[in-house]
C-alpha positions in Angstrom: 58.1 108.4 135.3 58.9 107.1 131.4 57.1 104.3 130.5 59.2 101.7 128.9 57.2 99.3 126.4 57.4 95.7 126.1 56.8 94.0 122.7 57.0 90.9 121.9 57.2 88.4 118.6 56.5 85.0 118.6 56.7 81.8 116.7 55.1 78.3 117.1 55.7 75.4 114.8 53.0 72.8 116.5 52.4 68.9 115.5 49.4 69.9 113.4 46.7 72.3 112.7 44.0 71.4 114.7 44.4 73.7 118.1 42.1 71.4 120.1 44.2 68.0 120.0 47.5 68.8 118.0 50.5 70.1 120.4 53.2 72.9 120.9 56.5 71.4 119.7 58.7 74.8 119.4 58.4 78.6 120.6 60.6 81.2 120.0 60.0 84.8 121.6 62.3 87.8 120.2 62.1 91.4 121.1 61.2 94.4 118.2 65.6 93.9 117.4 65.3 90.2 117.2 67.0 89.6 120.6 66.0 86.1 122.0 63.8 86.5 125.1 63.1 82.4 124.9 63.3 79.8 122.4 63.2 76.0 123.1 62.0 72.9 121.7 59.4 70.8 123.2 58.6 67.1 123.4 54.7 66.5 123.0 52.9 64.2 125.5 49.9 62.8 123.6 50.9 63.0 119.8 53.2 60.6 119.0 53.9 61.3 115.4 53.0 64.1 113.0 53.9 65.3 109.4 57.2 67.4 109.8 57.3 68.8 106.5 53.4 70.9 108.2 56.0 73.4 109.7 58.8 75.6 108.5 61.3 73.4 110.5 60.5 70.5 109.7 60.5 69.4 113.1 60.7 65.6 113.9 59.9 63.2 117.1 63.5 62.5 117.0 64.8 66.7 117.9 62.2 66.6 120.4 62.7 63.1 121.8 64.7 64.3 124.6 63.3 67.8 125.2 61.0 68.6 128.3 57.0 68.9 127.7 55.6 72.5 126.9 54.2 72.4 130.7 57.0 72.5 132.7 57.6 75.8 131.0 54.4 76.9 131.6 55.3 79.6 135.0 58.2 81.1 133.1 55.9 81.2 129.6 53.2 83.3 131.7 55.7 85.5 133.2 57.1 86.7 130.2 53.8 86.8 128.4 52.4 89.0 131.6 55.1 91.5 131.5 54.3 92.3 127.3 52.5 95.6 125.9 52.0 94.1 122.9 51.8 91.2 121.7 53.3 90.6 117.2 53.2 87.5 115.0 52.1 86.2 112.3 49.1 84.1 112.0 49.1 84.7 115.8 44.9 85.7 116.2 43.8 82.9 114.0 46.7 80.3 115.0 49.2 80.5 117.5 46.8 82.2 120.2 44.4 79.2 120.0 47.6 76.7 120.7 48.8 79.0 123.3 45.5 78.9 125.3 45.1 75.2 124.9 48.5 74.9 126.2 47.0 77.2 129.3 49.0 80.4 128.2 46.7 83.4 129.8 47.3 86.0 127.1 47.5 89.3 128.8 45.0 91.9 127.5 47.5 94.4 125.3 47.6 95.0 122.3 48.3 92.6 119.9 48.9 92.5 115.9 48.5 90.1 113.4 51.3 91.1 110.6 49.6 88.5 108.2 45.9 89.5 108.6 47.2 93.5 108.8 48.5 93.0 105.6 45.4 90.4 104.4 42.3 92.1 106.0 43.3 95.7 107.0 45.5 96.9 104.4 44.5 94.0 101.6 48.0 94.0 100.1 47.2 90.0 99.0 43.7 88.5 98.8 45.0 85.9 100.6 46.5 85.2 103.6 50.3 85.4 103.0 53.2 83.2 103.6 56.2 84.8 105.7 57.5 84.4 102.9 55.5 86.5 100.7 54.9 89.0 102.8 58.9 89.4 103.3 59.6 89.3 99.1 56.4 92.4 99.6 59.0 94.4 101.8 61.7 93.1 100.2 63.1 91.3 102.9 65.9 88.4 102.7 64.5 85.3 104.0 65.4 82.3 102.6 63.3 79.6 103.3 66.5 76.9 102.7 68.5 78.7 105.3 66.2 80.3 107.6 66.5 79.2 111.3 64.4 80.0 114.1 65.2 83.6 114.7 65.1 84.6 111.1 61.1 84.0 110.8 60.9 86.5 113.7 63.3 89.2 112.3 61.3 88.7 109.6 57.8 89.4 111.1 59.5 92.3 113.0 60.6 94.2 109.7 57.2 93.6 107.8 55.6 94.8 111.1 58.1 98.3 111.2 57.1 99.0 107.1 53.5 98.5 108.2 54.0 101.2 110.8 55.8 103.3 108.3 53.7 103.0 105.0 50.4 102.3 106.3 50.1 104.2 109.5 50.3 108.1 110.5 
């Protein structure tokens, strides 16, 4: 029998950075071709108000004033997340990861790969960690920060991810 692997990229714009009392506001999964598996907007239930211009969307209270909390998506979230091989982002191990357990996301044990520290730590293509910004201008990569939506950070981290697999690996 063929094994058929599951990978996954996801996003999280959150009210702030601090993983133990700031809140989930947005996540978008895609697959490896940028296909939406889920994407939705969240309202938070103990922050109140935030800085929007702290994420790439700019999110406000207002475009999430009438979406549903983060935990009434929380049986559908673990599905998905239990079903993955591997697990891609960027800033994922030393970000999203810690808001996703918080939030009571059981990451699965797979696989999983940082596309910012790959190209920071492993590879040390910056000596810094990287925007998704820079690391797309790296691989020459459109993504324009005025125009980009929600999909286009994860097509992003999905091509930079594919060059790292064809420059860097055997």
């Amino acid at each position: 029998m063929v094994k058929c692997y599951t990978s996954f990229i996801y996003w999280i714009d959150t009210t702030g950075l601090d993983w133990q009392s700031d809140e989930i506001i947005h996540l978008t999964i895609t697959d490896l071709l940028g296909n939406i598996v889920f994407s939705h907007l969240f309202k938070p239930v103990k922050i109140k108000s935030w800085d929007p211009t702290l994420q790439g969307f700019h999110i406000t209270l207002e475009d999430v004033a009438n979406q549903p909390a983060f935990n009434e998506y929380l049986p559908t979230l673990q599905k998905l997340f239990n079903q993955v091989d591997t697990l891609i982002g960027f800033g994922n191990t030393t970000f999203d990861d810690w808001f996703l357990q918080q939030a009571e996301i059981k990451l699965p044990q797979v696989m999983e790969v940082d596309v910012q520290q790959q190209l920071f730590k492993r590879y040390q293509l910056f000596d810094h960690a990287p925007s998704i910004y820079e690391c797309a201008d790296y691989f020459h990569y459109p993504l324009n920060p005025k125009t980009a939506d929600y999909t286009d950070y994860l097509k992003a981290v999905a091509y930079c991810y594919c060059q790292i697999l064809e420059k860097y690996t055997n």
